[in-house]
C-alpha positions as CSV (number, residue, x, y, z in Angstrom):
1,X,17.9,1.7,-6.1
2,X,15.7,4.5,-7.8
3,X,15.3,6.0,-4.1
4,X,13.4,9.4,-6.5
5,X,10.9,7.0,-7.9
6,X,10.2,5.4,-4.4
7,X,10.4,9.1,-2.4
8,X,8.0,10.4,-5.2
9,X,4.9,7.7,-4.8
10,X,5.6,7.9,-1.4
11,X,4.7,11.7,-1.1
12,X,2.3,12.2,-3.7
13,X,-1.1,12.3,-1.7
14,X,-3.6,9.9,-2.6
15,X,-6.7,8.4,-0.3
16,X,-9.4,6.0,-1.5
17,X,-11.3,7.2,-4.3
18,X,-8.6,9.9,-4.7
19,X,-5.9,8.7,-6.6
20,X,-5.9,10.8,-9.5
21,X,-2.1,12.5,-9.0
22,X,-0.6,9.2,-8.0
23,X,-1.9,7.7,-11.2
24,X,-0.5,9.8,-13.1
25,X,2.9,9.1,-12.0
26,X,2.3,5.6,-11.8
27,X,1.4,5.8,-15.6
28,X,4.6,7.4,-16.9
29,X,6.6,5.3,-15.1
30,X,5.0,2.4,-16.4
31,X,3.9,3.2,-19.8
32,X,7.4,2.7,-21.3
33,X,7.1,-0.9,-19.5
34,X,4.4,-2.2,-21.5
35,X,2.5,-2.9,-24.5
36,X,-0.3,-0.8,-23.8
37,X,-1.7,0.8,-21.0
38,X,-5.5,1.3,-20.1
39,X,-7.5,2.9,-17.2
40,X,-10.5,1.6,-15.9
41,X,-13.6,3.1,-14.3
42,X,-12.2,2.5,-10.8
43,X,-9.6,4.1,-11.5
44,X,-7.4,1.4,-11.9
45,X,-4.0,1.7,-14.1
46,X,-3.4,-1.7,-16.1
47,X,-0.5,-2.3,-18.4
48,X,-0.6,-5.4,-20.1
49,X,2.9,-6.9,-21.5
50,X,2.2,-9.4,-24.4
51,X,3.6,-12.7,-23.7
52,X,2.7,-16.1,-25.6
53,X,-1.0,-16.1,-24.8
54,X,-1.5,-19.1,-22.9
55,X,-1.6,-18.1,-19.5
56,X,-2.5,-14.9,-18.0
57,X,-0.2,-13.5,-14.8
58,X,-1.8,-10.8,-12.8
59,X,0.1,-8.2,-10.4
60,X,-2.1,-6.2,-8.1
61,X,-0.4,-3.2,-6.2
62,X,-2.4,-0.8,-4.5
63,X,-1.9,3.0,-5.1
64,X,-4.1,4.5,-2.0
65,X,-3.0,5.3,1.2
66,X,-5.1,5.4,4.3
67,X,-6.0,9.2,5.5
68,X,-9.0,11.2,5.8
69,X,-12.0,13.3,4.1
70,X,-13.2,16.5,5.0
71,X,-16.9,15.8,6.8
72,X,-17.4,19.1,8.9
73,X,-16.3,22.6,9.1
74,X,-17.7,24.0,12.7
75,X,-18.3,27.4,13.2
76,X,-14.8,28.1,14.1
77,X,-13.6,26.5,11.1
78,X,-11.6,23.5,12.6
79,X,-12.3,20.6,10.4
80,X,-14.1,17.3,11.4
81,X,-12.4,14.3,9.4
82,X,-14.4,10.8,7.8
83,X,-11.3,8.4,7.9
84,X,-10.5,6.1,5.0
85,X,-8.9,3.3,6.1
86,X,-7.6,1.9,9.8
87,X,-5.5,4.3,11.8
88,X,-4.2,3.6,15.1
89,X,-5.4,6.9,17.1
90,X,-2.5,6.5,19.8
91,X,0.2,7.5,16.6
92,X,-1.9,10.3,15.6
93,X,-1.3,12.7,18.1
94,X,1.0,15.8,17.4
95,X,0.9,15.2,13.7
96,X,1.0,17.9,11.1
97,X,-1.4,17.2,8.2
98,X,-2.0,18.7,4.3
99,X,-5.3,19.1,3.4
100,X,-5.8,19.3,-0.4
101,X,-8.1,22.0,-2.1
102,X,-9.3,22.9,-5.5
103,X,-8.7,26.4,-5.0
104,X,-5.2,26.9,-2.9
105,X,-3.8,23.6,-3.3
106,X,-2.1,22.1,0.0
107,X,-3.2,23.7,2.6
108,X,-1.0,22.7,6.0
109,X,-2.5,22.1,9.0
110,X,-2.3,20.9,13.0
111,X,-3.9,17.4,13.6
112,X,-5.0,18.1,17.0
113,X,-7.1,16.4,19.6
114,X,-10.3,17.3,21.6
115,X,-8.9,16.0,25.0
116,X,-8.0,19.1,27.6
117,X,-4.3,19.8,27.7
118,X,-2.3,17.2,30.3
119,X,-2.0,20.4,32.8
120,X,-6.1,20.8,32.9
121,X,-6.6,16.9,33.6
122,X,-7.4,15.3,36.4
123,X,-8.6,12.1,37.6
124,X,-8.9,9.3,35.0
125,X,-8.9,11.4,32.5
126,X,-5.6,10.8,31.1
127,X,-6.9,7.4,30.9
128,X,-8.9,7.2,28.4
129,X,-8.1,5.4,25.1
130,X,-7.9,8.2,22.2
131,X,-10.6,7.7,19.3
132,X,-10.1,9.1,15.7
133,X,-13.1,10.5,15.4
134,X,-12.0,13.2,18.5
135,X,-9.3,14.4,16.4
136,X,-10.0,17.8,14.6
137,X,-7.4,20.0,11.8
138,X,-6.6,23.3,12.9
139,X,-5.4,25.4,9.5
140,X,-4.6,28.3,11.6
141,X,-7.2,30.6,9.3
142,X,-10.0,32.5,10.1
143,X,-13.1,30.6,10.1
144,X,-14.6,32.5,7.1
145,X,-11.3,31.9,5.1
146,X,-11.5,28.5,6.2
147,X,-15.0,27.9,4.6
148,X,-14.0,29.6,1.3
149,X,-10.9,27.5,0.4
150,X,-12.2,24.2,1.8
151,X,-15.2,22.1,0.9
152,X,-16.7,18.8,2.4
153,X,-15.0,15.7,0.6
154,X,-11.2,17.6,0.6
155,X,-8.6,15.1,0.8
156,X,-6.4,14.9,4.1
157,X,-3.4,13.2,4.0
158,X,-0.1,13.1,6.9
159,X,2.5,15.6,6.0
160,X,5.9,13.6,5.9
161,X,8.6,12.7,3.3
162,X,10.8,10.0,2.2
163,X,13.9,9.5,4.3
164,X,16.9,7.8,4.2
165,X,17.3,6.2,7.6
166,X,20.4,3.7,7.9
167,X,20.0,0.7,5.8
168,X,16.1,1.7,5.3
169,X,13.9,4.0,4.0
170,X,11.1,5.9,6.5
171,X,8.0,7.4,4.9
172,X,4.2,7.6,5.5
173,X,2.3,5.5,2.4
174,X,5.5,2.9,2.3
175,X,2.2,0.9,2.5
176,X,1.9,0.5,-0.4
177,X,3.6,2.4,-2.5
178,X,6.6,0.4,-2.1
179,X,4.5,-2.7,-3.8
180,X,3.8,-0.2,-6.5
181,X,8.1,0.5,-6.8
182,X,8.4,-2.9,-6.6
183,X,6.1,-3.6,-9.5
184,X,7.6,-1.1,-11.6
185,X,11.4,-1.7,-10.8
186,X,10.9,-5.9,-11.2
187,X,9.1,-5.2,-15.1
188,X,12.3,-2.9,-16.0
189,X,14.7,-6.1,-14.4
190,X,12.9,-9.0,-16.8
191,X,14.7,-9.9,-19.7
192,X,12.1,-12.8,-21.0
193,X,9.0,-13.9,-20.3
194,X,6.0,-16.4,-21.8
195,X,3.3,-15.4,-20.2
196,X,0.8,-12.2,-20.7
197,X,1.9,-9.8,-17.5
198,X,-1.1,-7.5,-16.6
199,X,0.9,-5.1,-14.1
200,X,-2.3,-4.0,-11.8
201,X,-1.8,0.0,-9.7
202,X,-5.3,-0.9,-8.0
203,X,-7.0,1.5,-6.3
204,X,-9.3,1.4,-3.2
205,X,-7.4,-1.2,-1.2
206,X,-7.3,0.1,2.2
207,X,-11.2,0.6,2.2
208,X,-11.8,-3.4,1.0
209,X,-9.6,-4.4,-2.0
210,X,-12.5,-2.6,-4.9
211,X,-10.3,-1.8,-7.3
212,X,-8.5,-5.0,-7.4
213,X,-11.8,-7.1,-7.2
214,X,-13.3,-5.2,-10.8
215,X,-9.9,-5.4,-12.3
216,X,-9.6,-9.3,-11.9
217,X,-12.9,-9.8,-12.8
218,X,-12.1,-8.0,-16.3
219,X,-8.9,-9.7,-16.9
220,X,-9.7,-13.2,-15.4
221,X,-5.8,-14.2,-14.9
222,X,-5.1,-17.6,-14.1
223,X,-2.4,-16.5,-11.5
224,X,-2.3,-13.4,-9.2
225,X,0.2,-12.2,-7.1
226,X,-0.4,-9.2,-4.6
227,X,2.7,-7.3,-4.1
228,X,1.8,-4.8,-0.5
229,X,3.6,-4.3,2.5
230,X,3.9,-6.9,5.9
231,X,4.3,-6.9,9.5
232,X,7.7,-6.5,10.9
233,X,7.2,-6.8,14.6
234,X,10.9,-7.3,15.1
235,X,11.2,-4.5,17.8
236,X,11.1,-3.7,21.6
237,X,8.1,-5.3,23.2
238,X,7.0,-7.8,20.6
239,X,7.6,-11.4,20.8
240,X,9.1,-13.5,18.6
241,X,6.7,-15.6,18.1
242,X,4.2,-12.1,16.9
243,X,6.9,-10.6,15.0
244,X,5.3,-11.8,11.3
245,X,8.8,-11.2,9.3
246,X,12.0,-9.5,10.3
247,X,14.2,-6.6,8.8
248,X,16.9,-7.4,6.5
249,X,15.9,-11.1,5.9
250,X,14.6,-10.8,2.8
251,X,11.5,-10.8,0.8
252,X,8.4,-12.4,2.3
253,X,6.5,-15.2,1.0
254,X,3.4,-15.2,2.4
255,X,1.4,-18.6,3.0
256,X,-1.8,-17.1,4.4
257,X,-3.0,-13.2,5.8
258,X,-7.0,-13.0,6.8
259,X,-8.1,-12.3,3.0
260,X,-6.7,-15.6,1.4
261,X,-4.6,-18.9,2.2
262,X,-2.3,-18.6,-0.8
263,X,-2.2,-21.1,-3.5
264,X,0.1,-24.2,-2.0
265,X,1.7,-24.8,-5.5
266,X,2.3,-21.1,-6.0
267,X,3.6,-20.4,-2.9
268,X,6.1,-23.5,-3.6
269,X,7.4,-22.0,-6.9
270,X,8.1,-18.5,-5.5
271,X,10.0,-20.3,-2.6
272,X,11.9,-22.8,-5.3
273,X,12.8,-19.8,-7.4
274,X,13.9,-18.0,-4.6
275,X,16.4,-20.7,-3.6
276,X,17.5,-21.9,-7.0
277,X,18.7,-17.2,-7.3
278,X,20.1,-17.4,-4.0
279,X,17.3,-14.5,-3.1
280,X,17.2,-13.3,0.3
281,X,13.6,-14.4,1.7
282,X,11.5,-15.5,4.3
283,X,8.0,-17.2,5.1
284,X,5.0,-15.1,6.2
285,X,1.9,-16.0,8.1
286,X,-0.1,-12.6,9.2
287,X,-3.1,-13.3,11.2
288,X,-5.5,-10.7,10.2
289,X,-5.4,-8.1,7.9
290,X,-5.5,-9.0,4.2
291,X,-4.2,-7.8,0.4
292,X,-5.3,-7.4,-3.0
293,X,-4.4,-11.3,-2.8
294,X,-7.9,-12.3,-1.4
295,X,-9.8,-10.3,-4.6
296,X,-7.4,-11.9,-7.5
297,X,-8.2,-15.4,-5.5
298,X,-12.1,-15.1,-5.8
299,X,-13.1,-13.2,-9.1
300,X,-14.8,-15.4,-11.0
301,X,-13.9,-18.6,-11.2
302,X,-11.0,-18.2,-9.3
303,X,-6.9,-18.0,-9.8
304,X,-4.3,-19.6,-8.3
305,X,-3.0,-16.7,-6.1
306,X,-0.2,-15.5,-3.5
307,X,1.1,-12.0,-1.9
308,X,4.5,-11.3,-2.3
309,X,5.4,-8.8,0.9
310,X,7.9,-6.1,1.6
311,X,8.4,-6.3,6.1
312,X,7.3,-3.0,7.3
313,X,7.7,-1.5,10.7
314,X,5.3,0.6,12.1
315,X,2.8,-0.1,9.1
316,X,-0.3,2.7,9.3
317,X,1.9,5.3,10.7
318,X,3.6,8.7,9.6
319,X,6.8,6.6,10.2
320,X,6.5,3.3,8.0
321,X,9.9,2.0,7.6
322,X,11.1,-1.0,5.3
323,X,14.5,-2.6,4.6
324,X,16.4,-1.5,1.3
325,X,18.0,-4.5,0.9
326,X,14.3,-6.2,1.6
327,X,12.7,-4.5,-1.4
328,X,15.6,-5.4,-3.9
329,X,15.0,-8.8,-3.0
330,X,10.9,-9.0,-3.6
331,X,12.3,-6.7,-6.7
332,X,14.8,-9.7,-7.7
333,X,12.3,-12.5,-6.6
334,X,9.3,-11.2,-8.9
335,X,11.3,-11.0,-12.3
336,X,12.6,-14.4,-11.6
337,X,9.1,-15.7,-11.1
338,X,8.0,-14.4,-14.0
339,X,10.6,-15.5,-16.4
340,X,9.5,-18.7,-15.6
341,X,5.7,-18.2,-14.2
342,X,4.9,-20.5,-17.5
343,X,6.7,-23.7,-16.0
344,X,4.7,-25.3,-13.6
345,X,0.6,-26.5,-13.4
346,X,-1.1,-25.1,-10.3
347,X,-3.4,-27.7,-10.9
348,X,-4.5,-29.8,-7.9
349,X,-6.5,-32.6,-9.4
């Protein structure tokens, strides 16, 4: 496994609306991939590989990562923060943060929180659920250097790297760069194809699927698949029943999420191809949340769609962890798909 390639879109920094450096390595990975390679007013990076012209195959992976904008910069220059995308406040606390500037690039700072210190407490106090907007970024700078280097709209992202961790990798943004790894890795694996492959680094995911809803409605493809990360509840005080997918099983095929119920036919063929290869996988139905999947469903008149998922622990965390031997397998089941994505009518009259 290219574990660079993964650990590189994993720490490049890139928010909603902000995915300029990310797309940039997404684009020279890619480029040698395809026939050509376009990008969009959304900011969208499309590479289309030429196939036989009688079906169109979309792949949608999103490049942004949840995290913050600058709003405020008090008096004593801590920084206020507009959040893009849905954190879990009770895994922010005692995180280190980079906020990005035009002037002194990275800039390394405290995520703190407004609460008094647990020795000052008293009462209830310590009960009270944490909200995001109470947490502040402490830079550790005067206030006036503060205001010179920094400006409203700076992008914040969570300061961690790529690791190796046993048999899986732990980052923050595995969500969903790994869909975008997989994308990549799966176009370099396929040998032959028939049908036009529109590989799809959308952008604006985690704030409600944008970039993937203009790029379908441009390229109208007859099938999508959403590659992104999924639920792997499989750990201490989770039951089975809520654990969504599981570590080291493979794949997941997902049947339905809250954005779309995936095309029955489609979902049939991924799960026929994956048995026929012998590919590690499993069957996913996630509750809520949703993918790029519902967008490729619903633009225009429609496309026969699905979401091909990578399980992730600890998904919108610092500490998002998936399964190496998982992502070979979505890897392995998406070129095998392809090869063949001409076969079968999704039809259902």
């Amino acid at each position: 496994m290219n574990i660079e390639l993964l650990k590189k879109l994993c720490e490049t920094p890139g928010v909603p609306s902000r995915e300029d450096r990310l797309r940039a390595v997404v684009k020279e990975a890619l480029a040698p991939l395809v026939d050509d390679l376009t990008v969009d007013v959304m900011g969208n990076v499309i590479g289309r590989k030429a196939g036989r012209g009688k079906r169109k195959v979309m792949i949608a992976a999103h490049m942004d990562e949840i995290g913050f904008l600058v709003k405020y910069i008090d008096e004593k220059g801590f920084l206020r923060l507009q959040t893009l995308g849905g954190f879990d406040p009770r895994q922010l606390f005692a995180q280190r943060v980079l906020v990005h500037t035009a002037q002194r690039g990275a800039l390394r700072g405290v995520l703190s929180y407004t609460a008094k210190p647990v020795h000052l407490q008293a009462g209830d106090e310590a009960k009270q659920p944490p909200r995001v907007e109470d947490f502040f970024v402490d830079l550790g700078m005067k206030a006036g250097d503060v205001k010179k280097q920094v400006e409203i709209g700076d992008m914040v992202t969570m300061d961690r790297t790529l690791e190796v961790c046993g048999e899986n990798i732990v980052s923050k943004a595995v969500d969903n760069r790994v869909g975008i790894f997989v994308m990549i890795e799966a176009l370099k694996m396929l040998k032959k194809h028939s049908v036009d492959i529109y590989a799809v680094a959308t952008t604006q995911e985690e704030v409600g699927l944008r970039g993937a809803t203009t790029s379908a409605y441009a390229i109208e493809p007859d099938v999508g698949i959403a590659l992104d990360t999924t639920l792997a509840n499989d750990y201490p005080g989770q039951s089975d029943a809520d654990a969504i997918t599981r570590l080291g099983r493979g794949a997941a095929i997902k049947i339905m999420d809250g954005s779309l119920i995936c095309h029955p036919k489609l979902v049939a063929h991924f799960r026929d191809v994956a048995k026929k290869k012998k590919i590690p996988h499993q069957m996913e139905i996630l509750p809520r949340g949703g993918t790029d999947g519902g967008a490729l469903q619903r633009a225009r008149g429609g496309s026969a769609s699905i979401t091909l998922s990578i399980p992730t622990r600890y998904i919108h965390t610092v500490n998002e962890m998936a399964n190496r031997a998982d992502i070979k397998s979505a890897i392995q089941l998406l070129a095998a798909y392809l090869a063949e994505a001409h076969a079968r009518d999704y039809a259902l009259e």
